[in-house]
Structures are given as structure tokens and as C-alpha cells.
N, C-alpha and C positions, 0 to 999 in steps of 0.2 A: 173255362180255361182260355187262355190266350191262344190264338193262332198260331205261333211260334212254339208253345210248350206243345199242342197238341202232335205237331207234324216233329217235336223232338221225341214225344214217346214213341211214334210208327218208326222212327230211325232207329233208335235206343231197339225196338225188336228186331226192326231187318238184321242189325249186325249180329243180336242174339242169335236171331235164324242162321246167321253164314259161320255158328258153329256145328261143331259134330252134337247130334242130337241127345240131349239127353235123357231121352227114353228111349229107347232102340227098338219097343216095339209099335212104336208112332212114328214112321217115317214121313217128317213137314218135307214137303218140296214147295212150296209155298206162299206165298204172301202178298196179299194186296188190300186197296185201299179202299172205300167206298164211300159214299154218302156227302154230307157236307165238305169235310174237307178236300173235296174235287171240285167245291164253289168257290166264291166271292171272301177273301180273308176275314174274317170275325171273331170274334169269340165264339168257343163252341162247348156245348155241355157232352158229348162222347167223341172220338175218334175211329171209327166203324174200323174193322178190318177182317178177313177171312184170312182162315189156314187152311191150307191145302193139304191134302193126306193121301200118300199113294196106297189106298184101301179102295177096295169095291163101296160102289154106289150104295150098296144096300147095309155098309156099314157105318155109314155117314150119312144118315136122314134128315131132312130138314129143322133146324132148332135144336137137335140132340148134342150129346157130344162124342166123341166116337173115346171106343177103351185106350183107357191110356191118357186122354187130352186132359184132364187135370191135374195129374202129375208132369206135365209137360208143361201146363198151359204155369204152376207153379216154378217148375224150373228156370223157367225164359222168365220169370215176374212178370204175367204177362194179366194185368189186373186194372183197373178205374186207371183213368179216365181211356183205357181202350175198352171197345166190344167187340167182341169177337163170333164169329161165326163159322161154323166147320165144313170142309167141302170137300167132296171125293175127285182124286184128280183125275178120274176116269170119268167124269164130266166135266161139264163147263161151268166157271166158277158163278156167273151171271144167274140169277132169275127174276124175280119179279120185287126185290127188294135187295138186292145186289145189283145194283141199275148202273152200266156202264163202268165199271172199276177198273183203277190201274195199279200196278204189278209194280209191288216194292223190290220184292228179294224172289229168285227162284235158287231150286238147287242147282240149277245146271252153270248159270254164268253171274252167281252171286246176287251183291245189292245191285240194285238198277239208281245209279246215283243221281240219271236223270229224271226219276220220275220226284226223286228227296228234293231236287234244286227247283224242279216246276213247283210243288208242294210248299217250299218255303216262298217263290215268289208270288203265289195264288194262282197258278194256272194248272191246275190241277187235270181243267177240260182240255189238257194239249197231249195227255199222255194215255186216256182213256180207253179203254175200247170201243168198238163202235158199238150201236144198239143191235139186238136182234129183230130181225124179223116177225112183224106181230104171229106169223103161223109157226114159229122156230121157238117164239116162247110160249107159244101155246103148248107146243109139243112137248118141249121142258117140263114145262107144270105139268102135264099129264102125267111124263114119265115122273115124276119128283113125288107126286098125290100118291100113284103107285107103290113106290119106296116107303111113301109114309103110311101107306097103310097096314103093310109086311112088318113096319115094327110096330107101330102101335101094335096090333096082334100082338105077336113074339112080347112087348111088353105087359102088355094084361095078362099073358101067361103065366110070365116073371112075377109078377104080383100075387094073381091068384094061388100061385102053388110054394111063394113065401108068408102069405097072409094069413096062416095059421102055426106056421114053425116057430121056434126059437129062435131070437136073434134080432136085429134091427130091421126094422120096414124101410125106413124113410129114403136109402137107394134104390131099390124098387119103385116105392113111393114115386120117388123126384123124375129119376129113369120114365115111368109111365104117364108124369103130368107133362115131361118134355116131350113125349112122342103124341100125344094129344096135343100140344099147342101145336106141334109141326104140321100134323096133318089138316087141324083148323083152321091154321093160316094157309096152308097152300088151297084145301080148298074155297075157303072165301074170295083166293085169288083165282081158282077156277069157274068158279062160279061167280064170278065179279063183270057188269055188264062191258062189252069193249068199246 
């Protein structure tokens, strides 16, 4: 997709964001950018962005999606060519694949329209965060590995004690293949040489 379309979709949802939510038990406070389009204008084949969710860490695990965010993520049309990623705002939205992001929309003081006008001129690296600290993301990942292993559990529970009842698997199912890839990936990144 164009450079121009991609940084209209991330707009198209901030404002979505700077309505009243429509799922009231997903509280987005929310939104920023990540990945490419924080570089060098191009064509790009996704538009990265994370939601922010005022939920405890442990209900927002790495890769997963926390209850609620699909009927949400529906509501806001919030589909191709964005990716999205879910974050509990009782951390930090940054880890080892959310590298430096900038902050489209919050709840407290709306869209950030400078970060939309850096985004359409390509200076996406003017509005950024700064990096962390290699011990600060270390520590991140630690805590984050944590989180993913509490659900992963809790998910093969989910699984095994649906795995013989009546009814559809494949939420469970999906549920437990998502909390495996979260904990796989953050451990690869903890155990990834520095």
C-alpha cells in the first residue's frame, strides 16, 4: 500500500479512538504506531499499531488478545492493512518488537495531530520514544515471559477441561495457540544472544 493510504488508515482509527468506546467492557486508552511506518516513506505491506487497554498485565499477554478486543477491534473496523497488537497500560507499551513507538491518540488529551503530520511528512523518528535501556528491556522481557507463562497455563487448562465437552473447540483452540506463540516469542527473545 502507498505511504499516504497506510498513515490514512492509523488516522481513520485515532479518530475512531477519540469516540466513546464501543464496548464498554474494553477500556482503549490508547494508540500508537510502530514499525515501518516511523521510517523512510515507501510502500508498505502492514501498518503496525498497538492498543492500549486499562486491564491488568496479566490480562493482556503477549500476542493474545485480551476479552472483548474483537468485538471492539470490529466496531472501530479496525482490519488489513493495520496489525495490531494489545498492551496493558499498566506497562509499557515498548518491548522487543514494539521498538521505539509514537503515540497517535490517548484518552486523556485526544489525537496527537503532531505525531499524524510527522507520519504523512516521513519523520515518523521525530515523534518516537526513546529506547530503553538494554537492562530496562531486559527486565521487561522477564517480566512479559512471566505473564506469558500464567496464561499459557490458564490456557491449556481452558483447553483441556473443553476438550471433551460439547460445543466448539476452536476458541480454546485459537485462545491456546495464541498464548504459545506469545510465550515462544518472548522467550526466543530472552534467550536471544545480546
Amino acid at each position: 500500500m502507498k505511504w499516504s493510504r497506510a498513515v490514512h488508515h492509523v488516522e481513520e482509527l485515532a479518530r475512531r479512538c477519540d469516540t466513546p468506546s464501543p464496548v464498554p467492557m474494553l477500556p482503549v486508552t490508547g494508540l500508537w504506531v510502530f514499525g515501518d511506518l516511523l521510517g523512510e516513506p515507501r510502500d508498505l505491506d502492514w501498518a503496525h499499531v498497538a492498543v492500549i487497554v486499562d486491564l491488568p498485565v496479566d490480562d493482556v499477554p503477549w500476542l493474545d488478545i485480551p476479552r472483548g478486543g474483537q468485538h471492539w477491534a470490529q466496531a472501530v473496523r479496525l482490519r488489513e492493512p493495520l496489525s495490531c497488537l494489545w498492551r496493558s497500560a499498566a506497562g509499557p507499551v515498548w518491548n522487543h518488537r514494539i521498538v521505539r513507538p509514537a503515540l497517535v491518540w490517548d484518552s486523556t488529551d485526544g489525537v496527537r495531530e503532531s505525531t499524524l503530520s510527522a507520519l504523512r511528512d516521513g519523520l515518523g523518528h521525530s515523534v518516537r520514544l526513546d529506547a530503553p535501556t538494554p537492562s530496562a528491556l531486559q527486565t521487561q522481557l522477564d517480566a512479559e515471559l512471566a505473564v506469558s507463562l500464567r496464561s499459557l497455563r490458564r490456557q491449556h487448562r481452558s483447553y483441556d477441561d473443553q476438550r471433551w465437552r460439547p460445543g466448539k473447540l476452536t476458541p480454546h483452540a485459537d485462545s491456546l495457540w495464541r498464548a504459545t506463540d506469545g510465550y515462544l516469542d518472548l522467550l526466543d527473545a530472552v534467550n536471544a544472544p545480546q
